[in-house]
C-alpha positions in Angstrom: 15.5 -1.6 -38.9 18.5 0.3 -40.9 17.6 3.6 -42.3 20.2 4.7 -44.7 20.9 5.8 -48.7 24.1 4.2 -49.3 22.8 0.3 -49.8 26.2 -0.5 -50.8 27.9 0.1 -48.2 25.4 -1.5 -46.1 25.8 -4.7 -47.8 28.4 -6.2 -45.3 26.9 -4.9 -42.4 22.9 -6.3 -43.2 24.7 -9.7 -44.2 26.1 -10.0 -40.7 23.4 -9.3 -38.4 21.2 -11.6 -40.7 23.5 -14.5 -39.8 23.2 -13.6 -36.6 19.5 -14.3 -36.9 18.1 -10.8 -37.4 15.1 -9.9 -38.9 16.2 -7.0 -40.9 14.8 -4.1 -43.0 15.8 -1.4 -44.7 14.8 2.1 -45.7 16.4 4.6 -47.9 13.2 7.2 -47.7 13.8 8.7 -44.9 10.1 10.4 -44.8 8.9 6.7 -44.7 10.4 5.8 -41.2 8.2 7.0 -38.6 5.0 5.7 -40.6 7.2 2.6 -40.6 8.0 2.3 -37.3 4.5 3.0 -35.6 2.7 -0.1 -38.2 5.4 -2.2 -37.1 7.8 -1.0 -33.8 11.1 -2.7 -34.7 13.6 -4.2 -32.0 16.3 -1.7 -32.6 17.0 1.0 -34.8 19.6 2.2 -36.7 20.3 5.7 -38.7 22.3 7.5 -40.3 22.6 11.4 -39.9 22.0 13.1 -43.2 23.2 16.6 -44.2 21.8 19.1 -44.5 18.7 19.1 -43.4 19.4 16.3 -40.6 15.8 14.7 -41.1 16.6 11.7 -39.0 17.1 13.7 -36.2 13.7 14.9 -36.1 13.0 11.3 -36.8 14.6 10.6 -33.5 12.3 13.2 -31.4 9.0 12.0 -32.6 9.8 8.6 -31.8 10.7 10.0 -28.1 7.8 12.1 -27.9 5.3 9.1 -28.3 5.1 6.6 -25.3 4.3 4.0 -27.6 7.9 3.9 -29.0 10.6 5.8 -26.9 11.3 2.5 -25.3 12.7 1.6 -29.2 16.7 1.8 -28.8 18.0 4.3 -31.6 21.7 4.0 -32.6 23.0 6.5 -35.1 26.4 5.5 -37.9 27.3 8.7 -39.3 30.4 10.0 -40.4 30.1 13.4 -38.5 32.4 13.5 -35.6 32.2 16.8 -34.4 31.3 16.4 -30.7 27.8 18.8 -31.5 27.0 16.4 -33.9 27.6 13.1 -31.4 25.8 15.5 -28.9 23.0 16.3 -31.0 22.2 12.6 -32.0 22.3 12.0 -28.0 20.0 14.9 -26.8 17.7 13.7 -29.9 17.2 10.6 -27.9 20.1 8.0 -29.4 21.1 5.8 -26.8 24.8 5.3 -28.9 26.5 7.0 -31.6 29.1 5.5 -33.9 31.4 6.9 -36.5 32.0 5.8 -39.8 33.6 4.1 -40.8 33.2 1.5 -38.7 34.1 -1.6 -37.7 31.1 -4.2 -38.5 31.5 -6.7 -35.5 31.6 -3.3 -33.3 28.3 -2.4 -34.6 27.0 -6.2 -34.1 27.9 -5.9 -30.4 26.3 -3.0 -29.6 23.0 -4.2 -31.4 23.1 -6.9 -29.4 24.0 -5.3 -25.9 21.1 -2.1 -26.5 18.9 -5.4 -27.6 19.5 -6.9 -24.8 19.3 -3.7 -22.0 15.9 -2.9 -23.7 14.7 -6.1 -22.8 16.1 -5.9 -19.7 14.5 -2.8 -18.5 11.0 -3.7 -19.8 10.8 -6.5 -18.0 12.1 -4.6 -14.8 9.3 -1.5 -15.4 6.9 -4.8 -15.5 8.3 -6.1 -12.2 8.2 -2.6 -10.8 4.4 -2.0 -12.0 3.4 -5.3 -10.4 5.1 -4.5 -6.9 4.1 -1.1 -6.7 0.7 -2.6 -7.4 0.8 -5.2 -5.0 1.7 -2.3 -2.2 -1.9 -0.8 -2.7 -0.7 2.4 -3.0 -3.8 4.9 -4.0 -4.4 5.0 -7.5 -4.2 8.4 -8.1 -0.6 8.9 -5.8 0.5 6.0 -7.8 -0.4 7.2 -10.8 1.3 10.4 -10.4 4.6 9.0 -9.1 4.8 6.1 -11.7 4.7 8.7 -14.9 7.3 10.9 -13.1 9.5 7.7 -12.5 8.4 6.9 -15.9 9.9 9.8 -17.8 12.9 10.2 -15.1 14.2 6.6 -15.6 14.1 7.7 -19.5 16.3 11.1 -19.0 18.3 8.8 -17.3 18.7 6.2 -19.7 19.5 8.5 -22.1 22.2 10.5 -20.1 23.8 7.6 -18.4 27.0 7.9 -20.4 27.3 11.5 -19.4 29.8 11.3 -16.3 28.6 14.6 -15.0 25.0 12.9 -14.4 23.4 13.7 -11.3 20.2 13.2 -9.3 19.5 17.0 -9.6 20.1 17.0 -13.4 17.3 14.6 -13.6 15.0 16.7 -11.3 15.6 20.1 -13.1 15.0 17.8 -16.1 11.3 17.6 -14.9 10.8 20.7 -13.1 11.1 19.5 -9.6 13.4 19.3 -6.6 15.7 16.6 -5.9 13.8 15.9 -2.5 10.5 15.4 -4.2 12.2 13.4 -7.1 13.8 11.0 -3.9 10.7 11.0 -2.6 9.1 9.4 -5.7 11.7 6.7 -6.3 11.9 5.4 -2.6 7.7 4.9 -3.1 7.7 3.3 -6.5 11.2 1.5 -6.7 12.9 1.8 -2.7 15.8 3.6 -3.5 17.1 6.9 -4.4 17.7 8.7 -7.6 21.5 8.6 -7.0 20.9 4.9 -6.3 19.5 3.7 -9.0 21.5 5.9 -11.6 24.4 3.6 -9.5 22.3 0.4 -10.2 21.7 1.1 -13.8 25.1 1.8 -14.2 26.1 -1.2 -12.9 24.0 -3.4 -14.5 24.6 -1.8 -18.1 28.0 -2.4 -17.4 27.6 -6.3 -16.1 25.8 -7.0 -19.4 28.4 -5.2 -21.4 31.0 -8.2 -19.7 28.7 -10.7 -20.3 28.1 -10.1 -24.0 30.5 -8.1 -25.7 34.0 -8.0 -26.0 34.7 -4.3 -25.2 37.7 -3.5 -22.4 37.0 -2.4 -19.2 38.1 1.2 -20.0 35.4 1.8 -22.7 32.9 0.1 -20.9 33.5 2.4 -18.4 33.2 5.6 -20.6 29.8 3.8 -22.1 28.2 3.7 -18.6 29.4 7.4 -17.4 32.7 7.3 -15.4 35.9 9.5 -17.1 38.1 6.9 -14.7 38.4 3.6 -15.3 40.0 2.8 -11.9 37.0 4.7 -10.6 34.7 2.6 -12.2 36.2 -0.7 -11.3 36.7 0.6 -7.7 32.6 1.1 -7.2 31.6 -2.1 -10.0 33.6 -4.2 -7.1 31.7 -2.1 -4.0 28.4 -3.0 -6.2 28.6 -6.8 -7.3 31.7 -8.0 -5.2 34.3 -8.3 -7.5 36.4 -6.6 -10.0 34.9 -6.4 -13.6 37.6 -8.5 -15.0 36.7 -11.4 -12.4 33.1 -10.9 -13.0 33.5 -11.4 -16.8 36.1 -14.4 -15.7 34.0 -15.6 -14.0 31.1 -15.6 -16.6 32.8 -17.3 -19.1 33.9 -19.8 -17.2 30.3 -21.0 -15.6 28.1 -19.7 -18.9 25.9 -17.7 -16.7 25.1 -14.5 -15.1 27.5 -13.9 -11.9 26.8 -12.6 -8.8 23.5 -13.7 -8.3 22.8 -10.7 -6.0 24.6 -7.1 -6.1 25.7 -5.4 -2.7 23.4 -4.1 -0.8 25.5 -1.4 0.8 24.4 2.1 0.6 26.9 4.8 -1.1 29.0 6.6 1.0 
């Protein structure tokens, strides 16, 4: 779904992603989207930022607010690039930002890679939810720590571009300390907070190889690291080789490579 006035200028960009076989509608009325969205939750959704009154913003929040369709990626295209602006769209619960104007296969590519990663973690919260499960943990302890994993994994989602992220940002996020937030992760998904913001890191930036064209530098800034050589340094600890072999290696076999990350604990 693409929610913006300026049809024309959209005309290139709804053409392409059509022949890319998507399903795609548009909106100019802004005051029509959320009403929109809840009849018929769309895979992906893009917006523009409108002055003054910035209505897609608050568009943004309700969709986070109800369960039924945070999990919905929301990419804003707006030509305000003032960092508040990029920052704002963010906190509002965007999962990318880009500036107009822009360039119309970029845009394609990160359809397709949010697409994709949205898919991707449903289908882990489903594995999750059935291994948790099958651990006949109480109901009501499991209850508890799946919604605070729930909404955790979801700050984190939405932050993991932010190189400053840390387990205790997430914790303060939800009002509790970092050893009780541990504590919940290591029952529901057996690892740490500072783990798995490493895992989802790493596998954001393993689909980004596989099916986009982006360099290893802004791939880097996309999943949270300021350093590039930092990044590549902990993507080989974590999947045992470099990022330019793993996407080598990728388009050489057609298929996802490694088959299993490293299991080594950070230092």
């Amino acid at each position: 779904m693409i929610v913006d006035r300026d049809l024309q200028q959209l005309r290139l960009l709804v053409t392409a992603l059509r022949s890319r076989s998507y399903t795609v509608s548009v909106i100019e009325n802004e005051s029509q989207v959320y009403t929109r969205i809840l009849l018929k939750p769309p895979d992906l959704v893009l917006m523009d930022v409108r002055l003054p009154d910035r209505s897609n913003i608050k568009v943004a929040r309700l969709l986070q607010e109800n369960a039924s369709t945070r999990y919905i990626p929301i990419l804003f295209i707006s030509a305000l690039s003032d960092k508040e602006d990029r920052l704002l769209g963010l906190r509002a619960g965007a999962v990318d930002y880009i500036l107009k104007p822009y360039y119309v296969d970029e845009v394609l590519e990160r359809v397709r890679i949010h697409i994709a990663l949205a898919r991707k973690r449903a289908g882990w919260e489903q594995h999750t939810a059935d291994a948790v499960r099958a651990w006949n943990i109480p109901s009501g302890i499991l209850s508890a720590n799946m919604s605070i994993k729930q909404v955790a994994t979801e700050f984190i989602i939405h932050h993991l571009s932010d190189s400053t992220l840390k387990g205790g940002d997430v914790a303060a996020s939800l009002g509790l300390s970092t050893h009780r937030l541990n504590m919940v992760f290591e029952a529901t998904v057996g690892m740490t907070v500072f783990e798995y913001i490493r895992k989802e890191r790493m596998s954001r930036a393993a689909m980004m190889l596989e099916t986009g064209s982006l360099g290893v530098a802004d791939i880097a800034t996309e999943v949270g690291y300021a350093n590039s050589g930092n990044f590549s340094t902990e993507f080989k600890k974590f999947w045992k080789r470099s990022p330019k072999q793993y996407r080598m290696a990728f388009q050489a076999q057609g298929a996802p490579v490694p088959s299993q990350p490293s299991e080594d604990k950070p230092e």
